[in-house]
Each structure stands twice: as structure tokens, then as C-alpha cells.
C-alpha positions as CSV (number, residue, x, y, z in Angstrom):
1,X,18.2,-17.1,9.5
2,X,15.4,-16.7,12.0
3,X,12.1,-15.9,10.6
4,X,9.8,-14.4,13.7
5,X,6.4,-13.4,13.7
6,X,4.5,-10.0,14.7
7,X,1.0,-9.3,14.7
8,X,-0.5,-5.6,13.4
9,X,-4.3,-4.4,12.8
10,X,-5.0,-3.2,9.7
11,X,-8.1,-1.0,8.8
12,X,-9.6,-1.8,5.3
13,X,-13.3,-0.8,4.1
14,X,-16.2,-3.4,4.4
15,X,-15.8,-3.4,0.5
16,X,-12.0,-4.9,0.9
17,X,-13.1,-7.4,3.1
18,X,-16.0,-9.0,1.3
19,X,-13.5,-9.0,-1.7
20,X,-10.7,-10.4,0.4
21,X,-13.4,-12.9,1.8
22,X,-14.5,-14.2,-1.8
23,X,-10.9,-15.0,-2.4
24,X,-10.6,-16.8,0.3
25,X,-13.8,-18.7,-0.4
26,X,-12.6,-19.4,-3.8
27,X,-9.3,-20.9,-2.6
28,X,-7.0,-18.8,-3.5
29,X,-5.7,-17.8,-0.1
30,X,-6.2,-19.8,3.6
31,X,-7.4,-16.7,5.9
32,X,-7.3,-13.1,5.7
33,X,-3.9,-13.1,7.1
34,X,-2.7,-15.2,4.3
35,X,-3.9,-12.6,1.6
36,X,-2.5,-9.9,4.0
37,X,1.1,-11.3,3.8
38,X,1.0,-12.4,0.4
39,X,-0.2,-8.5,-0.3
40,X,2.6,-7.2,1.7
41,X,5.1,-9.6,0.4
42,X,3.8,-8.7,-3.4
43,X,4.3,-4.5,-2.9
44,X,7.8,-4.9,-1.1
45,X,9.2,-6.9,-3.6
46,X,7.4,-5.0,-6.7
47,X,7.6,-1.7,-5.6
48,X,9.7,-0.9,-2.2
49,X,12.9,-1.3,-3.9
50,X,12.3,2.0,-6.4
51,X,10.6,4.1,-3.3
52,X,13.2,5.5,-2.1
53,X,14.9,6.7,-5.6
54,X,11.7,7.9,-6.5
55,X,11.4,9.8,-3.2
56,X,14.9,11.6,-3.3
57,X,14.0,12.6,-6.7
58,X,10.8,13.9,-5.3
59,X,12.9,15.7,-2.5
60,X,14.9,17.5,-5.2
61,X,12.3,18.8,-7.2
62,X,10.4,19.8,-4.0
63,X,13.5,21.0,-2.6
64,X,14.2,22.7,-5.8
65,X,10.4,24.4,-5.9
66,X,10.5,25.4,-2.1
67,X,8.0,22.6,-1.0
68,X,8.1,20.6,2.3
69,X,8.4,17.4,3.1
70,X,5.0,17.8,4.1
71,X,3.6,18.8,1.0
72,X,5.0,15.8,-1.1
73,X,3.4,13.1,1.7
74,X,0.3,14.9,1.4
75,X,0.8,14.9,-3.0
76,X,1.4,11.4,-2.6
77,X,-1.5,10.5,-0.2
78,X,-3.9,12.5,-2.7
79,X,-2.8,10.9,-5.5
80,X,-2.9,7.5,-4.1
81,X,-6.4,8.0,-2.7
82,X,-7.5,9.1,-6.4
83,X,-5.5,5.5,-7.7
84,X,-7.5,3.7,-5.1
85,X,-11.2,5.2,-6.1
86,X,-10.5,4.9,-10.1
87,X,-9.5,1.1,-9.0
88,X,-11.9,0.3,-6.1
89,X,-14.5,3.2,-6.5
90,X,-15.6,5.5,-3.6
91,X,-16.0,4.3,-0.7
């Protein structure tokens, strides 16, 4: 199997990069891209593979309660803002 290679940008916080950058300084990753894949790697393999049964489920119930598709991204993106500051604090 071939294995290529894409480059992306990603936007994170100063606060994420000088906690990316003391990991890095410790050791325990090469570069920043090295955290990024092993970060990306990490949530696919932990958590993409319930996403989308937990998003038909969330389709239902919206479905069920007259809300859009719309609505349950924006749910989602509130909630995981509010996950974020309780973990990282406010940026």
C-alpha cells in the first residue's frame, strides 16, 4: 500500500503552541508536525470510528424534535468549545 503525503495549515492559539513547543523540547515529539500527526492519528483511531453512530443518533433525535442539521453542528461546536475552555481555559 502506498502511503503519500499532504501538507494542511492548521490554526491553534499561541497557548497551544508554547504547550506543543515544550513537548517538543522535552522529547517527546520531533517537530510540531510530529505532535500534529500523532494528534490526528490518536482522535481517528479513538474516536472517529463512533462519530458517525453517534451522529445518526443525533440526526434522529433532531429529526424527531424538528431541528436542522444546522442546529446539531452548531450544539456540537458549542459544546466542544465549552470542553476545550474547562480543559485549556479561555483563550
Amino acid at each position: 500500500m502506498e502511503t503519500t503525503n499532504a501538507s494542511i495549515t492548521a490554526r491553534l492559539t499561541a497557548k497551544e503552541i508554547k504547550k506543543i513547543d515544550s513537548l517538543i523540547s522535552a522529547g517527546l515529539y520531533t517537530t510540531r508536525s510530529d505532535f500534529l500527526r500523532h494528534a490526528a492519528r490518536h482522535l481517528l483511531r479513538e474516536e472517529a470510528p463512533e462519530i458517525p453512530e453517534v451522529f445518526r443518533r443525533l440526526q434522529s433525535q433532531a429529526k424527531e424534535k424538528g431541528l436542522s442539521k444546522d442546529k446539531i453542528l452548531e450544539d456540537i461546536r458549542k459544546v466542544r468549545r465549552q470542553l476545550y475552555e474547562e480543559t485549556f481555559g479561555d483563550d
